[in-house]
N, C-alpha and C positions, 0 to 999 in steps of 0.2 A: 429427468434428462439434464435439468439445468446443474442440480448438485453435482453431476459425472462431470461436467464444463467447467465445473468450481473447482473440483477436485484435482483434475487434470491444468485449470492455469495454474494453481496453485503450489502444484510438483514442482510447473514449469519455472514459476518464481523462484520458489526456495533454491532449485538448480543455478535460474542465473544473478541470483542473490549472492549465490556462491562464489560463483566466478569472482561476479564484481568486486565483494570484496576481497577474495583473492589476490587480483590481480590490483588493485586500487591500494588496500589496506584502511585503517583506519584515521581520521584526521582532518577528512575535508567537509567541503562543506555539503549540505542535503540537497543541494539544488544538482550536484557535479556525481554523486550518485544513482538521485532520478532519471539522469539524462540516460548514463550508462545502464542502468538497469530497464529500461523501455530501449535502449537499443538492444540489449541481448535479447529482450524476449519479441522481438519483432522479426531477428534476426532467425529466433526458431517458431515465426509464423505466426504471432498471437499477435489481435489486434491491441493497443494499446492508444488509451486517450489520456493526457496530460495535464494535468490543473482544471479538474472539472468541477465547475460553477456547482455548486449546492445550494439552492432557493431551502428556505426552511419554510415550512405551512405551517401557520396558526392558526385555526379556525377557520377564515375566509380568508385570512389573509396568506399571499406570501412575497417573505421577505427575503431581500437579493443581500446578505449578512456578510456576505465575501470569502463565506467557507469555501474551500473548495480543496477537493480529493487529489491525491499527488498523482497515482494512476491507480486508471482500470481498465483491467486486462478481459479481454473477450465477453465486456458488458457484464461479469461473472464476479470478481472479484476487485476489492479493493487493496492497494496498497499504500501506508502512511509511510515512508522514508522519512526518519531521524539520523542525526548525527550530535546525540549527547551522553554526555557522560553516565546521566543515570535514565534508564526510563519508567518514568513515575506513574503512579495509579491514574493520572488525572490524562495520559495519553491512553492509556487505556478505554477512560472513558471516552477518550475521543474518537477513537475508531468502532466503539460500539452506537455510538452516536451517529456516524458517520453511515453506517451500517443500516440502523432504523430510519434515518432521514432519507438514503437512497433506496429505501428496499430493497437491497442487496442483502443475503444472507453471509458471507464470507468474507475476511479481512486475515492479510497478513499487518501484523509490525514487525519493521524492521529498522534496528539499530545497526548502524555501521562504523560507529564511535565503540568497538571491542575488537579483543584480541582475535575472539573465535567469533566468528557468524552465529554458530547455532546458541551463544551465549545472549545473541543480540534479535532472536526472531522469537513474536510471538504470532500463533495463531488462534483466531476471534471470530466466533460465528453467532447467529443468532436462533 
């Protein structure tokens, strides 16, 4: 059930992924994205959480590291919003990482620093 919940925010993003930068374009900055892109998908009913705190576990420990996830969409999915020129292997492993440390199986990346959207979206599961 939960992957159907994945799969279905996950439309839902790439949709108002779309919009945003449609209507946005490329050039700003990642914070003036995220905002826009949690109001579109709130806007079509998906709950969304904002800058979420990611403790990392080390054995016994856990540490408060100051990661934290750009949104997640109906507890289901992650999403990283970028706004650069290139995006590199090393964001990559960020949202796999990101992925394993929340128990979350599913991540969008998205770049909004291109001409086309779908030049700028990747999707990452586990």
């Amino acid at each position: 059930m939960e992957d159907g919940r994945a799969q279905t925010a996950a439309k839902a993003a790439v949709d108002a992924g779309l919009k945003v930068h449609k209507t946005l374009g490329p050039g700003l900055l990642e914070s003036a994205y995220e905002l826009c892109l949690a109001y579109e998908l709130a806007e079509r009913g998906h709950h969304i959480d904002r800058q979420v705190n990611l403790p990392i576990a080390y054995g016994t420990l856990t540490l408060d590291a100051s990661y934290r996830l750009d949104l997640v969409v109906d507890e289901v999915l992650i999403i990283e919003v970028k706004a650069v020129e290139t995006v590199l292997p090393l964001h990559h492993a960020q949202l796999l990482t990101y992925l394993k440390l929340s128990k979350l199986r599913l991540g969008l990346l998205m770049n909004f620093n291109v001409a086309l959207f779908k030049d700028g979206l990747k999707r990452l599961s586990l």
